[in-house]
C-alpha positions as CSV (number, residue, x, y, z in Angstrom):
1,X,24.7,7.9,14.6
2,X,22.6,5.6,16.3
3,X,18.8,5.7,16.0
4,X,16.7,7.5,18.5
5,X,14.4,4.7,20.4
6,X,12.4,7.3,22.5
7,X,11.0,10.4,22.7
8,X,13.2,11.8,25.6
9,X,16.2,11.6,22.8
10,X,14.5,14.1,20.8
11,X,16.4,17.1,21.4
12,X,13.1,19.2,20.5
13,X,11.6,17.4,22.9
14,X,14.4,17.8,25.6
15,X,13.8,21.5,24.7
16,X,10.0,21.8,25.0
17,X,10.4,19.9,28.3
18,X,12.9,22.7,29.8
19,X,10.6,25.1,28.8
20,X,7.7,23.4,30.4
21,X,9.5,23.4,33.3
22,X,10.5,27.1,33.4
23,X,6.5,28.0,32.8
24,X,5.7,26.2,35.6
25,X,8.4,28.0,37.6
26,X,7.7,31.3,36.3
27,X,4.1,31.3,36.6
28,X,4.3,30.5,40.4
29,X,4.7,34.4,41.0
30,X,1.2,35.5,38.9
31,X,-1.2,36.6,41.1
32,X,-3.7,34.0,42.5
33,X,-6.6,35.3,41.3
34,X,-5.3,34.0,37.7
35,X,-4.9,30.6,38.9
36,X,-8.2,29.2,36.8
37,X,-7.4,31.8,34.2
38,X,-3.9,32.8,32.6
39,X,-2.0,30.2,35.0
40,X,-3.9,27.1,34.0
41,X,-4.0,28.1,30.1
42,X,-0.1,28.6,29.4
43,X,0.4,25.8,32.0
44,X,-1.3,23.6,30.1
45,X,-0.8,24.8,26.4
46,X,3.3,24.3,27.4
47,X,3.2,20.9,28.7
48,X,0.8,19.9,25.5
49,X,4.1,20.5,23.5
50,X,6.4,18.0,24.7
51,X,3.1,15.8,25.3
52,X,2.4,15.9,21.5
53,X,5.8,15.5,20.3
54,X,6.0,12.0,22.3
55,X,2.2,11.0,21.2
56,X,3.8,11.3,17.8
57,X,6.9,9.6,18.4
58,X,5.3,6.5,19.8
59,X,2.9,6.2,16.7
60,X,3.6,4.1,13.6
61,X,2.9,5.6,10.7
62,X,4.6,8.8,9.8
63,X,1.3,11.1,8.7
64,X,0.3,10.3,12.2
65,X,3.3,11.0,14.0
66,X,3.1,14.6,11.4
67,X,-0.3,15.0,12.9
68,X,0.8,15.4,16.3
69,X,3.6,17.4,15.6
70,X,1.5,19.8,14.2
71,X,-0.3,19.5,17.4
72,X,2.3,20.5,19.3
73,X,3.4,23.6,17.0
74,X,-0.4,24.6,17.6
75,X,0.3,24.2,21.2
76,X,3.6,26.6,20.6
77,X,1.7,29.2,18.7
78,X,-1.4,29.0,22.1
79,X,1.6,29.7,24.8
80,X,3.3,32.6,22.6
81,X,-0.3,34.3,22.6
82,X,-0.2,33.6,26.9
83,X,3.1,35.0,26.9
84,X,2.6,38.1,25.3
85,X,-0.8,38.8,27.1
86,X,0.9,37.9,30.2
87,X,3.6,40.8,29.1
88,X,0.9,42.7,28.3
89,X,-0.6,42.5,32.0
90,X,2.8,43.1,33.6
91,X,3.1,39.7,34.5
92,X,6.4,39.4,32.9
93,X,9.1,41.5,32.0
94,X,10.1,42.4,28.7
95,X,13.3,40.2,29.1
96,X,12.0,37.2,30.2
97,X,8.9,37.7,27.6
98,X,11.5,37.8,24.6
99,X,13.5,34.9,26.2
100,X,10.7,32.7,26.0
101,X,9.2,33.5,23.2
102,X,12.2,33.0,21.4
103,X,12.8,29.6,23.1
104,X,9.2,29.1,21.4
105,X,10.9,30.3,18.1
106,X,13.4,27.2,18.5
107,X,11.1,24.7,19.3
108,X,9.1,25.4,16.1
109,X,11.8,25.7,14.1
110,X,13.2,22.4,15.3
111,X,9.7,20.8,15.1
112,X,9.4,22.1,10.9
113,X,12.6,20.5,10.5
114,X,11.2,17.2,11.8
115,X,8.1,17.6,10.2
116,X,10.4,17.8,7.2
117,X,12.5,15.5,7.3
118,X,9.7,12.6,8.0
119,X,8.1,14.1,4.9
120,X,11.4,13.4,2.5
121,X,11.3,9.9,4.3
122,X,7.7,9.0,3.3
123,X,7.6,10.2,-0.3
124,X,11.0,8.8,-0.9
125,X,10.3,5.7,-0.1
């Protein structure tokens, strides 16, 4: 297995950024008037996720790369609350609301695991 020399190798990160990508798409059909409102906050919550995982990739020391991985599973938890009040508002169907969210699901799940393993690293060094 050869060693992962950037962030865009992370297959959590690979993940988040699809999913970034599909807010973005998705949101396009809100209504406008939730442009500075809903739009911007999921919009931005999403793309902090994959942002945060890379921060922590491209730092040295393993509690600071932990740091910003929590980070990004805050950012997770922020867009499944956007996701279920945009369900909740009818801006997405019940479907697509459970699809997501349980994209979300993987992305945390794959982001403990890293958390995880950088843990066993450190304190079995």
């Amino acid at each position: 297995m050869s060693k992962i020399r950037n962030f865009s190798e992370l297959e959590v990160w690979k993940k988040a950024h699809l999913f970034t990508i599909c807010i973005y798409t998705i949101t396009k059909g809100f209504p406008k008037d939730e442009r500075f409102g809903l739009t911007d906050q999921i919009r931005r919550a999403a793309s902090s996720i994959g942002a945060n995982i890379a921060e922590g990739f491209g730092r040295y020391h393993s509690n600071d790369k932990i740091r910003f991985f929590y980070n990004s599973r805050g950012s997770i938890s922020e867009c499944m609350n956007h996701l279920y009040l945009a369900k909740g508002l009818g801006y997405l169907d019940e479907k697509v609301a459970g699809e997501l969210l349980g994209e979300m699901d993987q992305v945390k799940m794959m982001l403990n695991g890293l958390i995880r393993s950088l843990r066993n690293t450190t304190f079995n060094s």
